[in-house]
N, C-alpha and C positions, 0 to 999 in steps of 0.2 A: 504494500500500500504506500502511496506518493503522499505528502503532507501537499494541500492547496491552500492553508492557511493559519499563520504564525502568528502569534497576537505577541509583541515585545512590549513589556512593562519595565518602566524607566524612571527612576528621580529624578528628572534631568529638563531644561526648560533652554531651546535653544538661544541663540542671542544672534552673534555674527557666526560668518562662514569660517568658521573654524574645522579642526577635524574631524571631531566627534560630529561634528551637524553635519560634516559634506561626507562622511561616510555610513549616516545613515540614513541620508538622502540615495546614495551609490548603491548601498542592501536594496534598495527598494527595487531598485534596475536590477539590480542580479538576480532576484528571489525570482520577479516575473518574469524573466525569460526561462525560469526553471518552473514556471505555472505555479507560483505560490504568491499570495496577494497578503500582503504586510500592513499587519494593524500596528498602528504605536499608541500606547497609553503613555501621554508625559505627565508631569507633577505639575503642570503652569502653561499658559496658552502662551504660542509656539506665534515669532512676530509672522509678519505677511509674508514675506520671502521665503521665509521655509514652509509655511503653507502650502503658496502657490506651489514651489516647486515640489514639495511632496506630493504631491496632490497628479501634478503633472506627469508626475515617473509612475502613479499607479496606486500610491497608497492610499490608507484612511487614515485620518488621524484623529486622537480622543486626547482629552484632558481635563484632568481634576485638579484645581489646587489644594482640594482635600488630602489628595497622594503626596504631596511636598513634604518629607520629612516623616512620611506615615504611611504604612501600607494600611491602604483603608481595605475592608475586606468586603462592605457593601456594594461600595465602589469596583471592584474589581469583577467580584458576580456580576454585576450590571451588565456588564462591558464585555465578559465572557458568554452570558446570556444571550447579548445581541449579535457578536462574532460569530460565536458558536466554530472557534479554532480548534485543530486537532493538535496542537503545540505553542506551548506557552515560553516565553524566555522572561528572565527579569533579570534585572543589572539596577547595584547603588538601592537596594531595597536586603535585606538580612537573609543572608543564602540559607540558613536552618531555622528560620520562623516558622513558630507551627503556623502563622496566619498567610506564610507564604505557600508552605509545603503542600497545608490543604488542598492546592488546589492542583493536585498530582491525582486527585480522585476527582475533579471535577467529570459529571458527562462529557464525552465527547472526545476528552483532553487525554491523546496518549502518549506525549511524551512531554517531558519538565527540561529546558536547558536553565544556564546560570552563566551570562558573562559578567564577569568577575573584571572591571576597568579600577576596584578600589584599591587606594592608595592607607586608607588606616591601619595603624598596625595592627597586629592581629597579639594581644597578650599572649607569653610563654604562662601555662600554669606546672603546677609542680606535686606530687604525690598525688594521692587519689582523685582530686581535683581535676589532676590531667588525665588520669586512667578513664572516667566521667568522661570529661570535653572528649578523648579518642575515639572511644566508643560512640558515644552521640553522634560524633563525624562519620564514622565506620559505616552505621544504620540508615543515620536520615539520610546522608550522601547520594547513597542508593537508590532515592527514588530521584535524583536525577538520572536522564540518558547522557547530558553531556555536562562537565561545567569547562568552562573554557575559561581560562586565565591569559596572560598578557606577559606572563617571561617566566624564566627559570625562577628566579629569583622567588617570585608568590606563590608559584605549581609546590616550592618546598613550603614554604610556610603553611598550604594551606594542609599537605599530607601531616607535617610535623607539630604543627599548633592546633588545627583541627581534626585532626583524624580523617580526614577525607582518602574516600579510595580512589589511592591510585589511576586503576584504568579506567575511572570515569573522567581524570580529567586530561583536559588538550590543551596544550599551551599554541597559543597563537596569538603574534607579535602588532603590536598598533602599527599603525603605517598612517603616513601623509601623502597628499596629495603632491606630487612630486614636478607637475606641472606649474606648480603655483613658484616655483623655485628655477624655472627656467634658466632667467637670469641672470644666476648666480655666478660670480666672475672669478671667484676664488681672493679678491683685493680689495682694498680699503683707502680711503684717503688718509692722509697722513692725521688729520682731527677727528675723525670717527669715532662717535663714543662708544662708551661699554653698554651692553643691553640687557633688560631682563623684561618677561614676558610671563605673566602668569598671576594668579591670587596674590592681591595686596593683604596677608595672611600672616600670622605667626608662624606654623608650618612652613613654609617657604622661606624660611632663613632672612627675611627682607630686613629687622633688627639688626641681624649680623653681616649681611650685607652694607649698609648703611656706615657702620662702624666701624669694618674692615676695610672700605674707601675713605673713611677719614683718615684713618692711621697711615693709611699708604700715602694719602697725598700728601702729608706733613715729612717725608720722604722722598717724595717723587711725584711734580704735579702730574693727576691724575687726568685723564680725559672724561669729559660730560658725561654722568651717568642719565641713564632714561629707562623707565620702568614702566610696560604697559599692562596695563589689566587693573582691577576693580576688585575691591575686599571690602572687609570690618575696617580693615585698621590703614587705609588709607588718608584719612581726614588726620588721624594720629601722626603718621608719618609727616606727612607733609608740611604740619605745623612746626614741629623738630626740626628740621631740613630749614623752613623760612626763620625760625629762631636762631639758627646758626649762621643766619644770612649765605645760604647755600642753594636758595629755590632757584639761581642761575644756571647752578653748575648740575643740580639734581633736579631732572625733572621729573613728576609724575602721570603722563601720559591719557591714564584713562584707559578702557575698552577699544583696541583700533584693527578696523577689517585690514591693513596692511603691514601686519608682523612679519610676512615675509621679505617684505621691502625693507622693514628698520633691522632685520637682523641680517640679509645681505648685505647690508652699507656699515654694520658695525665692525667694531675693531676685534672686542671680546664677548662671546655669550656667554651670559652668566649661569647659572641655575644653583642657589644657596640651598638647595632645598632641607627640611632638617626630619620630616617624616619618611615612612615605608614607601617609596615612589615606585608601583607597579608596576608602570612601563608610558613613563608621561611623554603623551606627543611634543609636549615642548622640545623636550631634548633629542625627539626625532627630526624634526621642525630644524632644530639650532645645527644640525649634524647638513642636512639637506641644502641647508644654505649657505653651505661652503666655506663658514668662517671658524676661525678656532673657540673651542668653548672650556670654561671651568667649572668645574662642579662639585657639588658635596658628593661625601660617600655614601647617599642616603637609598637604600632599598634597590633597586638594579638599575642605577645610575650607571657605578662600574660595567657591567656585562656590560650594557648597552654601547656606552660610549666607545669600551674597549681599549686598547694600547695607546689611542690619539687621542685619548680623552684627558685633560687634566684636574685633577680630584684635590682634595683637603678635606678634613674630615669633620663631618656637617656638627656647624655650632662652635664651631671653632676660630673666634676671632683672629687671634695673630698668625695662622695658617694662614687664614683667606687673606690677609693683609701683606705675608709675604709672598703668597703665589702674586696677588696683583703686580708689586714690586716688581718681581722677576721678570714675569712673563712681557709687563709693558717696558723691557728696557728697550731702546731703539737694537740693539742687536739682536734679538730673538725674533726682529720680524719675519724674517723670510721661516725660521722655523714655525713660528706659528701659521703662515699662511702654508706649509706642506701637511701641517695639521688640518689644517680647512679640508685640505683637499683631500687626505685621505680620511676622514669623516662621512665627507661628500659621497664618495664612493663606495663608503660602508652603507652610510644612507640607499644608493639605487640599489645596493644587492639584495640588502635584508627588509629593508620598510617600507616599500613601496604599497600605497594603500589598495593597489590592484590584487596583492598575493593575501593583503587580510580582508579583500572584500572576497577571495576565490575560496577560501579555507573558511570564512563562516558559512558560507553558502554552501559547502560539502558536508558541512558539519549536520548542518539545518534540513539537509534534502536528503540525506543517506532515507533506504525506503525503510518503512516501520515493518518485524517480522509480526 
């Protein structure tokens, strides 16, 4: 038997054309050339752009903002009631809720996936506690068909900290849009600033960020930092930075549909990040755009990056302070731009968001025995 119809439930509320939204606009295209027509349940009504274009490639789209932060389970019966899907996925919603799992026996529904995009860590427990949490994982695990995760790195945590079995899960790799990176020239102007891209967050190192370019520049003036994306703790930042009389040299950018433009023209990509990072597009993003990047050691940062990647180890001020130092001396240019480049190239081999739009859609249409 052929699945014709997958209902994906999601926390998630798009914004701009970013990855996650232009590859789940991409699923929509792959599923129905494979005769499977793609419902999305998001947590918050999705702007007009990704409507229309969902909309255009085939799909249906639902949303609750009761689902934000909550898997509502009224709400989801609804929704499953009107679909009436023969496979259900849910991603950013609690992969062993029983309010989730229930619905492994809903009518109709014969198979449960789980993509796993979370970056929270997942707590170590210890003596019976953990014998519990493995077990738990062992059992309920099982009534998924597939959980798909996003790198080595989480496929172990989630066998090792949850008990989860093995041969249910697939690991398969985020990918970007790799045409949005065309451009990318491998160089820099000689004033290019440093870039960062993502939650203006405590998680995201942005604290120590901040405070590891002051130390550096009192060293070695530093080039224009500029940081795009939207948090909590932005209005916070930002007043710190203008208290220092620093809002010249540090800017805070905002939400902008063209991160592949500001991180091809920057000098260094940054990613501080100081939680379990699953496999963030950004730093696929920062690899793709051909310039060299720094990074914490946070969750599969390393793997990812690989050998060209260069690390300090997350939450670590006077590290980050003397990678900056180094790396911006005017002699290490030309090495960091062979960095770019062999990034870049790691980029087309491994995360091209063609091979993770091919491998979900394998995953999702294998026939049901």
């Amino acid at each position: 038997m052929l699945l014709s119809r997958l209902l994906y439930i999601i926390d998630f509320i798009p914004r701009l054309p970013r990855s996650l939204e232009l590859w789940l606009l991409a699923m929509v295209e792959s599923l129905r050339a494979e005769g499977v027509d793609l419902h999305l349940l998001l947590s918050g009504e999705a702007p007009e752009w990704f409507c229309t274009q969902f909309k255009a490639a085939g799909g249906t789209l639902h949303w609750d903002a009761c689902m934000r932060g909550c898997f509502d389970v009224a709400k989801v019966k609804q929704v499953v009631a009107a679909v009436r899907p023969e496979a259900l996925c849910f991603s950013f919603y609690p992969m062993l809720s029983p309010h989730v799992l229930r619905f492994a026996f809903a009518p109709g529904v014969k198979r449960i996936f789980y993509s796993d995009h979370s970056s929270i860590p997942l707590r170590e427990s210890h003596g019976f506690k953990r014998l519990l949490m493995l077990l738990r994982g062992r059992l309920l695990g099982r009534l998924y068909h597939r959980i798909i995760t996003v790198s080595d790195f989480k496929r172990e945590r989630l066998v090792t900290r949850l008990g989860l079995p093995q041969q249910r899960i697939v690991r398969i790799y985020n990918g970007v849009d790799l045409k949005r990176f065309a451009n990318a020239t491998g160089h820099a102007s000689d004033d290019a600033p440093l870039f960062f891209a993502g939650q203006i967050a405590g998680v995201k190192g942005i604290a120590t960020l901040l405070e590891a370019w002051q130390i550096a520049d009192r060293r070695r003036a530093m080039p224009r930092l500029l940081l795009a994306g939207d948090g909590p703790l932005r209005e916070t930042f930002q007043q710190q930075v203008a208290d220092k009389g620093l809002a010249g040299r540090i800017e805070f950018l905002g939400l902008r549909p063209d991160v592949p433009e500001l991180m091809m023209a920057a000098r260094l990509i940054l990613i501080p990040s100081e939680w379990d990072e699953a496999c963030a597009f950004v730093s696929l993003e920062a690899m793709a755009s051909g310039r060299p990047v720094l990074a914490s050691d946070a969750g599969s940062l390393p793997d990812l990056l690989g050998e060209h990647g260069n690390l300090f180890r997350k939450g670590n001020v006077g590290e980050l302070a003397e990678k900056l130092v180094e790396l911006l001396d005017p002699s290490q240019r030309a090495r960091l731009d062979a960095q770019g480049a062999a990034l870049r190239t790691r980029a087309l081999a491994k995360f091209d968001m063609a091979q993770m739009i091919s491998a979900y859609t394998r995953v999702f249409t294998a026939p049901f025995r």
